[in-house]
C-alpha positions as CSV (number, residue, x, y, z in Angstrom):
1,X,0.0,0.0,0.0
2,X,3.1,2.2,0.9
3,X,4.1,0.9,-2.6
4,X,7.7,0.3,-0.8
5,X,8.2,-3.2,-1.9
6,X,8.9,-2.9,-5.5
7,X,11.8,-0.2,-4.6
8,X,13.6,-2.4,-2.1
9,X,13.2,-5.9,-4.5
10,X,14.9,-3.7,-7.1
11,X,17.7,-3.4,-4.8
12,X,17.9,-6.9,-3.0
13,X,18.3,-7.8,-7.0
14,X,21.0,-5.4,-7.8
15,X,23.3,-6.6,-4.7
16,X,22.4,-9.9,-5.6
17,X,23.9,-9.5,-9.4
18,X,26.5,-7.4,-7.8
19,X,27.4,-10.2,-5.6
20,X,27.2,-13.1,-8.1
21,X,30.1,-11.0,-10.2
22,X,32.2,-10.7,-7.5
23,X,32.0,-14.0,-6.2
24,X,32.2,-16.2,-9.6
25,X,35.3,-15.7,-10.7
26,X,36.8,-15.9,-7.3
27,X,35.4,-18.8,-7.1
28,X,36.4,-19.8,-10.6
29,X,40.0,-19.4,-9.7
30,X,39.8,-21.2,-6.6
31,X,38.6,-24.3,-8.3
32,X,40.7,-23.9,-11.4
33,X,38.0,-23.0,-13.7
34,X,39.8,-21.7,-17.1
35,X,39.2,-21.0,-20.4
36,X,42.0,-23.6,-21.2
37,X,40.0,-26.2,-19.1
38,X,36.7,-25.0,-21.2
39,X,38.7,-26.1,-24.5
40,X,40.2,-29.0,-23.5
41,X,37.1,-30.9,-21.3
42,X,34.2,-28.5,-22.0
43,X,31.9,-31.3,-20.3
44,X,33.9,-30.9,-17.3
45,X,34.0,-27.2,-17.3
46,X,30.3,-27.2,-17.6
47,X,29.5,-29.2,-14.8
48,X,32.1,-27.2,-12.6
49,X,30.5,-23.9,-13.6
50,X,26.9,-25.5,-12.6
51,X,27.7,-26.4,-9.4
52,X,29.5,-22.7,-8.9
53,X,26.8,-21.0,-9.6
54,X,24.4,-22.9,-7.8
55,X,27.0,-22.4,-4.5
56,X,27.1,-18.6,-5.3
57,X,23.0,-18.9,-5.3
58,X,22.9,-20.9,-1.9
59,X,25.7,-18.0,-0.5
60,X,23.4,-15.4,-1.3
61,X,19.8,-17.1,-0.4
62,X,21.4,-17.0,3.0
63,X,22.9,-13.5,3.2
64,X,20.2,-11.3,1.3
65,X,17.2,-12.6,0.9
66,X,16.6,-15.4,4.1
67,X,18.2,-13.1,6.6
């Protein structure tokens, strides 16, 4: 009714995308995630980058949006 919600969901978005590209290459690097690794056992790379991202997702769940 305030018509509050939409603002602050625009926001828990933004520092969630803002987080995600901090995070993911981090933890890329960390787990040796690499362009040469992409080229030479793309299957690999893929499931790697799957389970990344869905880390990254569980990290931010937790810190912005169950809190």
């Amino acid at each position: 009714m305030s018509e509050k919600l939409y603002p602050h969901l625009l926001e828990i978005d933004r520092a969630a995308r803002e987080r995600m590209d901090a995070m993911l290459p981090r933890m890329m690097e960390a787990a040796g995630v690499t362009e040469e690794l992409k080229f030479r056992d793309p299957m690999r790379w893929v499931g790697l980058m799957n389970t990344l991202k869905a880390q990254v997702e569980e990290i931010m769940l937790s810190e912005l949006i169950y809190q």
